[in-house]
N, CA and C of each residue as an Amber inpcrd file, in Angstrom:
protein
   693
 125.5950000  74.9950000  66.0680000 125.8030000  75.2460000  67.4970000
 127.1840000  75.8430000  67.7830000 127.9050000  75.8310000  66.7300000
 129.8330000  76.8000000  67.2690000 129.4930000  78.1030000  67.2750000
 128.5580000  78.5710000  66.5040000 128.7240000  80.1100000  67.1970000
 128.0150000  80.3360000  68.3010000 127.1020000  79.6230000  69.1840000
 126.3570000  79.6260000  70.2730000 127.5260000  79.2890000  70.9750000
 128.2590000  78.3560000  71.1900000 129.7800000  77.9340000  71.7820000
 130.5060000  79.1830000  71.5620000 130.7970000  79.2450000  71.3380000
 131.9070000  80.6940000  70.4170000 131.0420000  81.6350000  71.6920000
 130.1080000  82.3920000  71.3710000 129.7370000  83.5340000  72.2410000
 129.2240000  82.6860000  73.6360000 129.0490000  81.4560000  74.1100000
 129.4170000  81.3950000  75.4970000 130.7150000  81.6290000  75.8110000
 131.9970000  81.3610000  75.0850000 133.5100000  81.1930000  75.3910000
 133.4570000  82.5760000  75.7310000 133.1530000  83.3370000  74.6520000
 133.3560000  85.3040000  74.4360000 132.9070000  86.1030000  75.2730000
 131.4640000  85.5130000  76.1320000 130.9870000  86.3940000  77.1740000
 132.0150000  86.1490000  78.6810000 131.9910000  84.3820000  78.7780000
 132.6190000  84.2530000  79.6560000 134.0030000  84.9240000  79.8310000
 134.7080000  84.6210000  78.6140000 135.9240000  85.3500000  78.8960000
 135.9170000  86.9990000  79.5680000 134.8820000  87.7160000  79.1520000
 135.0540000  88.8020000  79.1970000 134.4450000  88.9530000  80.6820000
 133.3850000  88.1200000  81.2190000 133.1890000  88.2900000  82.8140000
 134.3700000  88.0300000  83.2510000 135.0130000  87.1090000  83.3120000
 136.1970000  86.8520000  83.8170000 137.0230000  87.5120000  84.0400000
 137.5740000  88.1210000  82.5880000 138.1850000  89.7190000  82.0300000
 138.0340000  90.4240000  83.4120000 136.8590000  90.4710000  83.1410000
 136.0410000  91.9050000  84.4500000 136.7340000  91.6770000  85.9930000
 136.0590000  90.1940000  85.7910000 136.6610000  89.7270000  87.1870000
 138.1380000  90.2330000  87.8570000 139.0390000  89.2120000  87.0990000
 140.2660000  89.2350000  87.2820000 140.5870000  90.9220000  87.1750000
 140.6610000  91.4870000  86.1200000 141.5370000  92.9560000  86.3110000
 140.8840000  93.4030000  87.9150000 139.8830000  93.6990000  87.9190000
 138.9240000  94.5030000  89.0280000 139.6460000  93.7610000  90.6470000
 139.2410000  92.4930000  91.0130000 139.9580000  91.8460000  91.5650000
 141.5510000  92.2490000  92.0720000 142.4510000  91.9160000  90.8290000
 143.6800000  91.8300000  90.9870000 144.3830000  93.5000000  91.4470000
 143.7190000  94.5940000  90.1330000 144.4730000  95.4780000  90.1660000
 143.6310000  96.4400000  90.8400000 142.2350000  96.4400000  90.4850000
 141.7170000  97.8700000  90.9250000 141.0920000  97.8080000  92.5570000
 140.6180000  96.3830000  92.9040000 139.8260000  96.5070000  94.6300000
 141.2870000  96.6080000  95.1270000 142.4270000  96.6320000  95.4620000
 143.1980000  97.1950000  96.5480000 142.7930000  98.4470000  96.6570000
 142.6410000  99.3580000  95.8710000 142.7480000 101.0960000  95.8140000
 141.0360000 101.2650000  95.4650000 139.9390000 100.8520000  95.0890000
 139.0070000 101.0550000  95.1100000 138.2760000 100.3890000  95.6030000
 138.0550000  99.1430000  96.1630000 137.7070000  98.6570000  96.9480000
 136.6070000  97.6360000  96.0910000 135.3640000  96.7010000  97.3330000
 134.8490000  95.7800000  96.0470000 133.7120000  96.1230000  94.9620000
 133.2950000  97.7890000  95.1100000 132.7860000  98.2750000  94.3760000
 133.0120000  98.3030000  92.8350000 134.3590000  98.4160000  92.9850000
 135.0750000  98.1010000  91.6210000 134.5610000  97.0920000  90.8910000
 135.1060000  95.5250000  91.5140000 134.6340000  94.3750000  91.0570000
 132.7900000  94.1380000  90.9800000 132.5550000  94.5330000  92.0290000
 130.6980000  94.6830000  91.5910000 130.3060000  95.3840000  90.2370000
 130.6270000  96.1570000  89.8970000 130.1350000  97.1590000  88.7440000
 131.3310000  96.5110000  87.6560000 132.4100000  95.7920000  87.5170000
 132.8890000  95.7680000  86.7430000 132.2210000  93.7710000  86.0230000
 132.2190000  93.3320000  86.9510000 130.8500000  92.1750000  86.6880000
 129.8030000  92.4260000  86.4270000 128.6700000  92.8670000  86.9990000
 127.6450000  93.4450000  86.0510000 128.0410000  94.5240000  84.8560000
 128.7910000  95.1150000  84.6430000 128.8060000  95.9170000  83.2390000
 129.2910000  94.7780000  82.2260000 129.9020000  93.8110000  82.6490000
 130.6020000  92.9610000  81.4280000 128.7960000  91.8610000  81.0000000
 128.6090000  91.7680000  81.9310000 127.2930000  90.5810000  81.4890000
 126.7050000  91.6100000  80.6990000 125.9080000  92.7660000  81.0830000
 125.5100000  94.1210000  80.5930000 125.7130000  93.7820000  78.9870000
 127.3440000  94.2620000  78.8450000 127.7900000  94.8180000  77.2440000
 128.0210000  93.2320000  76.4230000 128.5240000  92.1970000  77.2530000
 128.1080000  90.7170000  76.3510000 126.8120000  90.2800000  76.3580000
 125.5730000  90.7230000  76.7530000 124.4610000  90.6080000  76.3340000
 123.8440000  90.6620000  75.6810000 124.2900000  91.8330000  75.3550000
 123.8890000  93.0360000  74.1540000 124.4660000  92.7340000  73.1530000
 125.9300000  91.4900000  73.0080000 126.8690000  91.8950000  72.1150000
 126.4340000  90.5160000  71.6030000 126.1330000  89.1170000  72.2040000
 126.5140000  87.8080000  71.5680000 125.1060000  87.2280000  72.4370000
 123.9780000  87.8880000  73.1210000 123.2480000  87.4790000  74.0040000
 122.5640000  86.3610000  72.5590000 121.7500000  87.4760000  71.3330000
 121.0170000  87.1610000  70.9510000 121.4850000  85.5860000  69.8410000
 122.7800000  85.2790000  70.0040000 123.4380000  84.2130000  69.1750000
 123.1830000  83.3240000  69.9970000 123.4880000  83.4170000  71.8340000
 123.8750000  81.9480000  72.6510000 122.7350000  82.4020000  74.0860000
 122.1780000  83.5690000  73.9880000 121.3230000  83.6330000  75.3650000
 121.8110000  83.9120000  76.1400000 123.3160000  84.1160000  76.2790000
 124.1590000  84.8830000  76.9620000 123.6390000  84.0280000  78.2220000
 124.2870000  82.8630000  78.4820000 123.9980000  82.3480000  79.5220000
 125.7280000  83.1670000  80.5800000 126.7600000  82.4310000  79.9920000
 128.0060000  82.8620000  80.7310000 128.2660000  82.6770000  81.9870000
 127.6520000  81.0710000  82.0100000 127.5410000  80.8540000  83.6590000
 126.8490000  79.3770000  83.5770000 127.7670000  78.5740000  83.7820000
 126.7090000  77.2540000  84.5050000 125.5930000  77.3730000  85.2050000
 125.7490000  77.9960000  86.0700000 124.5320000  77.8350000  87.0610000
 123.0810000  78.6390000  86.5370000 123.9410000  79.4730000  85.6050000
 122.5910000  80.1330000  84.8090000 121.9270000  78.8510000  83.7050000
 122.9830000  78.3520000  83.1030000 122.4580000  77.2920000  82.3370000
 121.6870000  76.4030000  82.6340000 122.2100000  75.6550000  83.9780000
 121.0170000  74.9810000  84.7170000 119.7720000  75.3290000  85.1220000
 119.9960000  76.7730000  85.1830000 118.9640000  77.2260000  86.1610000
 117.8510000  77.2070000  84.4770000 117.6980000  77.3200000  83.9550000
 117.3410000  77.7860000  82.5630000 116.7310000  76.3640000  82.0460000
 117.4460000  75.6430000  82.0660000 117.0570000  73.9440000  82.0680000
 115.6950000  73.7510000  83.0320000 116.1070000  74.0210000  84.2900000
 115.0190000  73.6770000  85.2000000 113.6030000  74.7120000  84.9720000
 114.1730000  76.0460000  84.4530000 112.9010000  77.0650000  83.8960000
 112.0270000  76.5790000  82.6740000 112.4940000  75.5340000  82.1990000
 111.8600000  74.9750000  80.8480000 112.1740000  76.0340000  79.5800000
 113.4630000  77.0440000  79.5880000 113.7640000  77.8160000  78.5650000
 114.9010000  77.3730000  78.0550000 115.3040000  76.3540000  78.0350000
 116.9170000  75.5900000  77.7230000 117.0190000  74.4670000  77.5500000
 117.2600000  73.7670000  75.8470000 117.4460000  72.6260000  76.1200000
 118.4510000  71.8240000  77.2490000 117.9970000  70.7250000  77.3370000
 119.1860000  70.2720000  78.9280000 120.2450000  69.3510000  77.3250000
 119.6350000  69.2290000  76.3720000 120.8510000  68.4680000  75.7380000
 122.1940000  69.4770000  75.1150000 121.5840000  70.8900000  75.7290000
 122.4750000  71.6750000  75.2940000 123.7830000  72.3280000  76.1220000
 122.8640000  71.6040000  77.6340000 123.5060000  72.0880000  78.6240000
 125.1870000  71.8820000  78.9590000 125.2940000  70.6310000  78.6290000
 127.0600000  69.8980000  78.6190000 128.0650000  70.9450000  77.7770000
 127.8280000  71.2640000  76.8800000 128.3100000  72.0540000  75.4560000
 128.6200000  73.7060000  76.3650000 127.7950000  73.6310000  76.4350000
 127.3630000  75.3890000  77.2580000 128.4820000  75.3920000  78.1940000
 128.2030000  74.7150000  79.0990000 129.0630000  74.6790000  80.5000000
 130.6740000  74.3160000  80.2040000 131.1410000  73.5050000  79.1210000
 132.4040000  73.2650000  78.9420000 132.5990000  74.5730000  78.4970000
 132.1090000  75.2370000  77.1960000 132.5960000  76.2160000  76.6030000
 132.7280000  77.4350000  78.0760000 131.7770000  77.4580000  78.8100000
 132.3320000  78.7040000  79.7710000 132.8860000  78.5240000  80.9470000
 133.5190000  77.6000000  81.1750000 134.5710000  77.1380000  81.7550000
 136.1220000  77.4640000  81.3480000 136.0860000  76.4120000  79.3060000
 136.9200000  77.1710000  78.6280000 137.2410000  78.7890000  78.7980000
 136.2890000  79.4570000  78.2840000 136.3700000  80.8860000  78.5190000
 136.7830000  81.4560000  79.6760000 136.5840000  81.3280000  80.4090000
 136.7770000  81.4820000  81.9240000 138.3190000  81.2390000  82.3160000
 139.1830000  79.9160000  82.0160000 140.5550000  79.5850000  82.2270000
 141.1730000  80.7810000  81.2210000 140.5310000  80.6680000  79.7110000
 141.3120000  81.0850000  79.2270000 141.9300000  82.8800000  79.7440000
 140.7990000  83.5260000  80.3900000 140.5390000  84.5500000  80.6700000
 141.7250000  84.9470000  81.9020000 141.6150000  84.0260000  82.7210000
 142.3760000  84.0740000  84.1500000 143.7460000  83.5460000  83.6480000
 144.6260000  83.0050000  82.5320000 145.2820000  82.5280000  82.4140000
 146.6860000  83.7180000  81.8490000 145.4690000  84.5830000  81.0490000
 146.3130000  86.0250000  80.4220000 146.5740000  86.3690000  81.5060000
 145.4640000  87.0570000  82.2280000 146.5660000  87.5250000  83.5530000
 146.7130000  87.2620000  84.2920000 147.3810000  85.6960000  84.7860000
 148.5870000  85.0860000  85.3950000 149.5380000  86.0420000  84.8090000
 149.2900000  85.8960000  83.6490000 150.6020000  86.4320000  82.6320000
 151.0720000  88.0820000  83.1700000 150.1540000  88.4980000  83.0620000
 149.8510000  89.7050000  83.4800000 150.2690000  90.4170000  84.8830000
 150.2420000  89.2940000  86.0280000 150.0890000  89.9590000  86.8320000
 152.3110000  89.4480000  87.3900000 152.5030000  88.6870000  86.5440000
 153.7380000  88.1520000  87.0340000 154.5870000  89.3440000  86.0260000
 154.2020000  90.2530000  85.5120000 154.7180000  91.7650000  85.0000000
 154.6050000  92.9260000  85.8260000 153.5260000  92.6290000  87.2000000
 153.3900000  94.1900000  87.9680000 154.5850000  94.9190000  88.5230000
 154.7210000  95.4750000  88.9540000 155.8540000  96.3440000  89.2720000
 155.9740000  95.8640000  90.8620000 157.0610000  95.5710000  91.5690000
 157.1100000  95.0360000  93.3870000 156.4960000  95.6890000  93.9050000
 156.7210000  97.7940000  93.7150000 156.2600000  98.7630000  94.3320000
 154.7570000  98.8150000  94.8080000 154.0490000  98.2410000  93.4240000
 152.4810000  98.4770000  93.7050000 151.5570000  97.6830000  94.9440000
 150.5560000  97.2970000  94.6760000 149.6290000  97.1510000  95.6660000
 148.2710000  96.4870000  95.0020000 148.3470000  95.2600000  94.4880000
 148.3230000  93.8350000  93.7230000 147.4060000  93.1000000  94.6660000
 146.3920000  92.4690000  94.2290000 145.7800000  91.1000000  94.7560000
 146.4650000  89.8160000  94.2800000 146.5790000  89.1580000  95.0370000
 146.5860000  87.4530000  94.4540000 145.8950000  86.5740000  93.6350000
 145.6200000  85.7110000  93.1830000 144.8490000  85.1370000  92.6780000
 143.8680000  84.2040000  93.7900000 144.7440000  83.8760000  94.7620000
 143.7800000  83.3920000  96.1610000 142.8820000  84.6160000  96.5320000
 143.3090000  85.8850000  96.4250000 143.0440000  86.7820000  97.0190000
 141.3090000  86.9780000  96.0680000 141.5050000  86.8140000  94.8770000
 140.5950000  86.8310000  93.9380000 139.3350000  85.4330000  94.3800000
 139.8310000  84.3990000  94.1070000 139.3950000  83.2830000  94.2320000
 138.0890000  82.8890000  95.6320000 136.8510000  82.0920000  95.0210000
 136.3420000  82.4290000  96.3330000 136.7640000  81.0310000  97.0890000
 136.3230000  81.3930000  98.6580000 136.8980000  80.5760000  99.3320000
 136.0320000  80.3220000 100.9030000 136.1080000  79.0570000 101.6160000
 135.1470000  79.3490000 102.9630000 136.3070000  78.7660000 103.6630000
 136.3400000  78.8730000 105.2600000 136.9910000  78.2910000 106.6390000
 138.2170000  79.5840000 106.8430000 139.0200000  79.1900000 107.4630000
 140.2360000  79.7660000 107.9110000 140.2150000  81.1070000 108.1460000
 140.0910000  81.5900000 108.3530000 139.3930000  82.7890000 108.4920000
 138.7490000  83.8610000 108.3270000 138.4610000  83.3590000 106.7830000
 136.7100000  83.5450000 106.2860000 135.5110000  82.9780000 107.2700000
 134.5190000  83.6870000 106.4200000 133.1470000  83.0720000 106.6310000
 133.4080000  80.7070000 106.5820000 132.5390000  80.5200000 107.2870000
 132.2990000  79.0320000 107.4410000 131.7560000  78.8020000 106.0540000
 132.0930000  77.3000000 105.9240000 131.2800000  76.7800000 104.7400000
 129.7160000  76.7640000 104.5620000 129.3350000  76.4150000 105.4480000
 127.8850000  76.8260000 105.8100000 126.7900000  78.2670000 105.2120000
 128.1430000  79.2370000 106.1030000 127.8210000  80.8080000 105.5810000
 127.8670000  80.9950000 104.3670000 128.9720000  80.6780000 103.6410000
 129.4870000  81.1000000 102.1260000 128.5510000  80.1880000 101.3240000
 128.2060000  79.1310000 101.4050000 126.8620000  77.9010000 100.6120000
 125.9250000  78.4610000 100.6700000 125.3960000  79.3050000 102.2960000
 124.1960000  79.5570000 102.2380000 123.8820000  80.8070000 101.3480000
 124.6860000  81.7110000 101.1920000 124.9140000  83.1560000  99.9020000
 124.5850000  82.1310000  98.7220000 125.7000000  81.5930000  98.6110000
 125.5280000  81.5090000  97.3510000 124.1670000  80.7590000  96.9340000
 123.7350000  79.6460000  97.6190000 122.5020000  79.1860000  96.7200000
 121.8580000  80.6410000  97.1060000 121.6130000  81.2570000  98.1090000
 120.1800000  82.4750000  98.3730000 120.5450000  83.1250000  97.3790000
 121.8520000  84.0380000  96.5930000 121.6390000  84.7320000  95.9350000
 122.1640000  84.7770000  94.4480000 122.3440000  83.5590000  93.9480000
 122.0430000  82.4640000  92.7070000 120.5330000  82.1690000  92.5450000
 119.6020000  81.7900000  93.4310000 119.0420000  81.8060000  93.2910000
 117.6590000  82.9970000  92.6100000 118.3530000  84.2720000  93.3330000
 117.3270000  85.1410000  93.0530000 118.0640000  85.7530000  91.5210000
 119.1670000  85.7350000  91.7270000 119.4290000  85.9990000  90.2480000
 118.6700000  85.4260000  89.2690000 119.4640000  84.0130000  89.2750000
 118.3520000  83.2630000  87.9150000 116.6630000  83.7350000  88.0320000
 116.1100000  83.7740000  89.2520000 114.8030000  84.0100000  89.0830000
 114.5080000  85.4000000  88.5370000 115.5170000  86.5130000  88.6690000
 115.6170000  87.7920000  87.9850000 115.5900000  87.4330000  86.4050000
 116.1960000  86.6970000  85.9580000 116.8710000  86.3250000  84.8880000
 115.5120000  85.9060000  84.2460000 115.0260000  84.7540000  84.6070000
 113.2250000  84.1230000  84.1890000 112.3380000  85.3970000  84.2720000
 112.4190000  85.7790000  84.8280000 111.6300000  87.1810000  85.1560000
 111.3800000  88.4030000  84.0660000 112.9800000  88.7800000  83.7380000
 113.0150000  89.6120000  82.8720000 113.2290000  89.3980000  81.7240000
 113.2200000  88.0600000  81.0820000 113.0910000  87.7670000  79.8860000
 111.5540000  86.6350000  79.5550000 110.5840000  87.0830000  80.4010000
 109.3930000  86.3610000  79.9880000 108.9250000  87.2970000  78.8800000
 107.7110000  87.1910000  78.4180000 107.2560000  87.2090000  77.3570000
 106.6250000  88.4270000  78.1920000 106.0190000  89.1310000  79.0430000
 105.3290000  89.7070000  79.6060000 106.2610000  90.7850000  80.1820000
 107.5730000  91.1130000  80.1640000 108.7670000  92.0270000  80.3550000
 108.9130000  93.0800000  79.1830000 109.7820000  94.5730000  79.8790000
 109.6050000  95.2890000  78.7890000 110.6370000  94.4860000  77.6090000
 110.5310000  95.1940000  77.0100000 111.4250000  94.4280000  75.7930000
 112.7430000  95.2170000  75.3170000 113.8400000  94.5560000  75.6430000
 115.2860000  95.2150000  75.0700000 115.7510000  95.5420000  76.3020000
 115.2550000  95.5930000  77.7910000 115.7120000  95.9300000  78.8230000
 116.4620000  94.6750000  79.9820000 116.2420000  93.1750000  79.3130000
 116.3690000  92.3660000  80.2710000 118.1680000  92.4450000  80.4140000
 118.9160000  92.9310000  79.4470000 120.4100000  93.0660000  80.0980000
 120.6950000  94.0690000  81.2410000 120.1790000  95.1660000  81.2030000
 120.5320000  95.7620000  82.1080000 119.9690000  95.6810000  83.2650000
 118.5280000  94.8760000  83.6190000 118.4840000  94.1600000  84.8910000
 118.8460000  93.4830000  85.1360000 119.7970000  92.4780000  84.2270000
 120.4490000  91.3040000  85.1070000 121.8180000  91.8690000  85.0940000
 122.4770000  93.0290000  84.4240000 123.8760000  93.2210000  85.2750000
 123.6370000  94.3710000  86.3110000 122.5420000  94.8340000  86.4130000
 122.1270000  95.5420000  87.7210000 122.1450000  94.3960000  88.8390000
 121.4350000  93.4740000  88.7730000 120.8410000  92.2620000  89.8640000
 122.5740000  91.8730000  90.1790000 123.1540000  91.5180000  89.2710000
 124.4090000  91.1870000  89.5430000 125.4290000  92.1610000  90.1210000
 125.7560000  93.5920000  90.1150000 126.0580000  94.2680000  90.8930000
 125.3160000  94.1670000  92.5120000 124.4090000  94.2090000  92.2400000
 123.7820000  94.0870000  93.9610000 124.3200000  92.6370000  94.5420000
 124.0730000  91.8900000  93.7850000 124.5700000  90.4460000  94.3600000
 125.7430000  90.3150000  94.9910000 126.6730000  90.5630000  93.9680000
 128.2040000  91.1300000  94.2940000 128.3340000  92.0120000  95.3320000
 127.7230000  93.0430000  95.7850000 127.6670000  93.9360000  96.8510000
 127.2940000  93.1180000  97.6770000 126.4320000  92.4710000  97.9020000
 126.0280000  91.4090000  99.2420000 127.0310000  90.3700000  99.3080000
 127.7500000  90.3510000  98.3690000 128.0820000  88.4910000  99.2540000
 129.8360000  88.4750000  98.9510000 130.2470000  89.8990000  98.1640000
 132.1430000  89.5760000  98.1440000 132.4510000  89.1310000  99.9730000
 131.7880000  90.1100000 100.6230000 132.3940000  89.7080000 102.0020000
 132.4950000  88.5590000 102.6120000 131.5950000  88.1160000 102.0550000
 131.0530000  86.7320000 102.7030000 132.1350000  85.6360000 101.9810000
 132.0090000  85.0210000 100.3570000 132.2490000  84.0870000  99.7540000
 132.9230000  84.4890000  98.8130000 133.4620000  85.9190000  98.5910000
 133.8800000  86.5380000  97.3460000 133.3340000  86.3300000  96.0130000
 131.8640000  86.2620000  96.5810000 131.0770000  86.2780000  95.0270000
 131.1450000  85.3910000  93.8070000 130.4700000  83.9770000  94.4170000
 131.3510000  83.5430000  93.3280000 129.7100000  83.7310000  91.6920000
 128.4950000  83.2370000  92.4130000 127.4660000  82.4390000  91.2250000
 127.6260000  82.4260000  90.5700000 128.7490000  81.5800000  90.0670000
 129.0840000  80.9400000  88.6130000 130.3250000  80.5520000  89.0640000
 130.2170000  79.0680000  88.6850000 131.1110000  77.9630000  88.8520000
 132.4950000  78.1710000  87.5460000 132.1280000  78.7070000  86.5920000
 133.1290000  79.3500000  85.2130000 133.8480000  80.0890000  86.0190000
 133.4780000  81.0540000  86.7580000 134.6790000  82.0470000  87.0840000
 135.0280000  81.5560000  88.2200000 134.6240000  80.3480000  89.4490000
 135.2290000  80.5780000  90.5360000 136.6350000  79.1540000  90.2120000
 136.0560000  78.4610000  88.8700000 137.1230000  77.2720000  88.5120000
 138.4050000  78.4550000  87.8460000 138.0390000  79.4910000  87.2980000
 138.9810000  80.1770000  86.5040000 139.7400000  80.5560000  87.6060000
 139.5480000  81.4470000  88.8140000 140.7490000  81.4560000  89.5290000
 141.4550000  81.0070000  90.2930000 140.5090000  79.6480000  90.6560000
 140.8280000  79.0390000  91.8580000 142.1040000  77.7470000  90.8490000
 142.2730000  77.5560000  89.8710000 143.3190000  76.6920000  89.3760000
 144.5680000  77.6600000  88.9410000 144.6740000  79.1340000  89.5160000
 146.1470000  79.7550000  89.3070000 145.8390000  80.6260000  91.4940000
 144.3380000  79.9440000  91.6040000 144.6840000  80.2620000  93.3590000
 145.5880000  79.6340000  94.4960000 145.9190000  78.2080000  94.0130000
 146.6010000  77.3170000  94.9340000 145.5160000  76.5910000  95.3520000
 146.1220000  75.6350000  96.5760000 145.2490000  74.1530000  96.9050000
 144.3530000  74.8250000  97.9520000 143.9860000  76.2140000  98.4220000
 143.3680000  76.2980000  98.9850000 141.9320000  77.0330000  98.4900000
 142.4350000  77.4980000  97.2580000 141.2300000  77.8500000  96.1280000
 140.4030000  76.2140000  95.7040000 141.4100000  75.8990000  95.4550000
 140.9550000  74.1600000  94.4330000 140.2370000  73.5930000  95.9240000
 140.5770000  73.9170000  96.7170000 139.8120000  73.0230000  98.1000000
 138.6350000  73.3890000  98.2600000 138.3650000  74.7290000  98.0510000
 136.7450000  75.2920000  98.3220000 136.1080000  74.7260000  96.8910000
 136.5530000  74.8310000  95.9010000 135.8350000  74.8900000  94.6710000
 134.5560000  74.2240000  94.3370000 134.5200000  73.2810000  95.2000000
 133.4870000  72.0730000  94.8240000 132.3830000  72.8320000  95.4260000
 132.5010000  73.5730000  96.5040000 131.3650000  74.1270000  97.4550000
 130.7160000  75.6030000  96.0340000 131.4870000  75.6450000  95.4960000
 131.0580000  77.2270000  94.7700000 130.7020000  76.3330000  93.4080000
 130.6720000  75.3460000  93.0990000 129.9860000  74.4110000  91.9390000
 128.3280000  74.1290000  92.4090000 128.3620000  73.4560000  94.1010000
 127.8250000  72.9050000  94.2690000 126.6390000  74.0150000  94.2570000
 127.0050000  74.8140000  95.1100000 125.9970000  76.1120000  95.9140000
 125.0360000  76.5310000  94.8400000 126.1370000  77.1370000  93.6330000
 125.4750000  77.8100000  92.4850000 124.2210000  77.2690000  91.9900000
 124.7060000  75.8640000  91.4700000 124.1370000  75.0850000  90.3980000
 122.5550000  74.5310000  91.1670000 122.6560000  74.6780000  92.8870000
 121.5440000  74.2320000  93.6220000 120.7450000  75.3800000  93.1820000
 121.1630000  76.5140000  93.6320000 120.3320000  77.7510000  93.5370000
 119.9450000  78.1370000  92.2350000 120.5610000  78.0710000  91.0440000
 119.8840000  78.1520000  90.2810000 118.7420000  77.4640000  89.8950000
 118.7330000  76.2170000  90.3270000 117.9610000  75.6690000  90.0250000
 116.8360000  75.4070000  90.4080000 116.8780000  76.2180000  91.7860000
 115.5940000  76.5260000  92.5970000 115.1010000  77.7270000  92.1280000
 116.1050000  78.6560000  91.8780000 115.3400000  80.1650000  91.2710000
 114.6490000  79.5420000  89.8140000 115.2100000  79.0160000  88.9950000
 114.5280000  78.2410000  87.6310000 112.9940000  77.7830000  87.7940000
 113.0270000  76.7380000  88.7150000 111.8870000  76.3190000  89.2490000
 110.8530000  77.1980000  89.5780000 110.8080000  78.4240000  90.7690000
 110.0770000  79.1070000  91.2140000 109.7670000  80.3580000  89.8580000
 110.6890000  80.2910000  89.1660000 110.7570000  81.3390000  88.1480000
 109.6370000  80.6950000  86.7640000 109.9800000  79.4680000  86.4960000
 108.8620000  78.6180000  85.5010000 107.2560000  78.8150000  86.3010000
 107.6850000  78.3430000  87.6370000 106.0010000  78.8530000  88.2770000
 104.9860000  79.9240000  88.1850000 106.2030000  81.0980000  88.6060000
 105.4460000  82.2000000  88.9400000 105.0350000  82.3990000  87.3170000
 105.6260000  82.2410000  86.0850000 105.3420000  82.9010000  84.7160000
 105.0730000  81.8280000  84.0420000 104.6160000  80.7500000  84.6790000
 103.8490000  79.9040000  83.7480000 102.7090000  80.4580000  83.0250000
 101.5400000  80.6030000  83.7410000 100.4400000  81.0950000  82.8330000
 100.9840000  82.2640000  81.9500000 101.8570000  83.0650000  81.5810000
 102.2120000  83.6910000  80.6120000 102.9300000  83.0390000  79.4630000
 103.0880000  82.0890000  79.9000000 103.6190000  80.8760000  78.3280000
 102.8080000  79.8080000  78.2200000 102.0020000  79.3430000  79.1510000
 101.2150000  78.1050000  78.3880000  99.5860000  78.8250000  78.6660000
  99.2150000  79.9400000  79.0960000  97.8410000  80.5360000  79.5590000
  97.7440000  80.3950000  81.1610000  96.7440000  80.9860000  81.2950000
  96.4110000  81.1090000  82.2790000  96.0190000  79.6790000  83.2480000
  96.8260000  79.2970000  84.6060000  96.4960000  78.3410000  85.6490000
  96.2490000  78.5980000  86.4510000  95.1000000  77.5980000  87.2810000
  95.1880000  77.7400000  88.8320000  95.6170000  78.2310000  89.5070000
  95.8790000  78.8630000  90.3820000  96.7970000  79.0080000  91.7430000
  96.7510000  77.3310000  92.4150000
């Protein structure tokens, strides 16, 4: 199981990767298009790269959600989720490093600025919970979807870092995108107490929604793994 650990740490890091640079340096001057396409291309190319070692989960809430799909052991689930957590700090931690080198002149995000967050003059907690389980949810169910047995074959990475660009396009405004509790713990512990204050809501949201997309996702493609059922 360490190299299944190992390539959860490796994908996560590298969403994170995605995250943070896109975030920090490139949405001032390109805006959140940047960070949309630079999150889905990283799930994309760690899919492809370490998917077939660990399933390329790179995300708690995917892990759960995967548990509740009946495609994941749940005794595997604890292991999974520490390691991309790990990955995730370790990721946001370089560039702390990184970003306490920019030049005064430029035109820099924060790490709050990165970090997702609800109240004050964001979206309400309410608003930002309700994104995230709705579109956690349809992810993971993308996710069950395109890796059933009945999907083309060799294509399920690039629909789920497609699904994840769109996701990201819907909801930075709202909650700053978090579905996945790995990356919103990675910035919100170099965001300040007002990152660490939302955090529990971007644990909670995810891990619900996945686990409802899991559910509806085991349904709809049941009869393609155990035969044909009822309606």
């Amino acid at each position: 199981m360490s190299r299944e650990l190992t390539a959860e740490f490796i994908g996560t890091f590298a969403l994170v990767t995605a995250v943070c640079g896109a975030a920090l340096f490139s949405a001032p001057s390109a805006g959140l298009m940047a960070v949309a396409f630079a999150v889905g291309l990283s799930v994309v190319a760690m899919a492809y790269a370490v998917g077939s070692i660990s399933g390329g989960h790179f995300n708690p809430a995917v892990t759960c959600g995967l548990v509740a799909a009946g495609r994941f052991e749940a005794g595997k689930a604890i292991p999974y989720i520490i390691a991309q957590v790990i990955g995730g700090l370790a990721a946001a931690a370089i560039f702390y490093v990184i970003l306490q080198g920019a030049p005064a002149a430029g035109k820099w995000n924060t790490f709050l600025a990165a970090s997702n967050t609800y109240g004050g003059s964001g979206f309400s907690m309410l608003s930002a919970g309700l994104i995230e389980v709705v579109i956690t949810g349809l992810f993971i169910l993308v996710i069950v979807s395109v890796t059933s047995p009945r999907a083309p074959a060799g294509f399920a990475p690039l629909a789920i870092g497609l699904a994840l660009v769109l996701f990201h396009l819907v909801a930075i405004p709202v909650s700053n995108a978090s579905l996945n509790p790995a990356r919103s713990t990675a910035t919100a512990v170099f965001g300040g107490t007002a990152a660490l204050g939302s955090l529990w809501l971007f644990w909670v949201a995810p891990i619900v929604g996945g686990i409802i997309g899991g559910v509806i996702g085991k349904w709809l493609h049941a009869e393609y793994v155990r035969g044909p059922v009822n309606p």
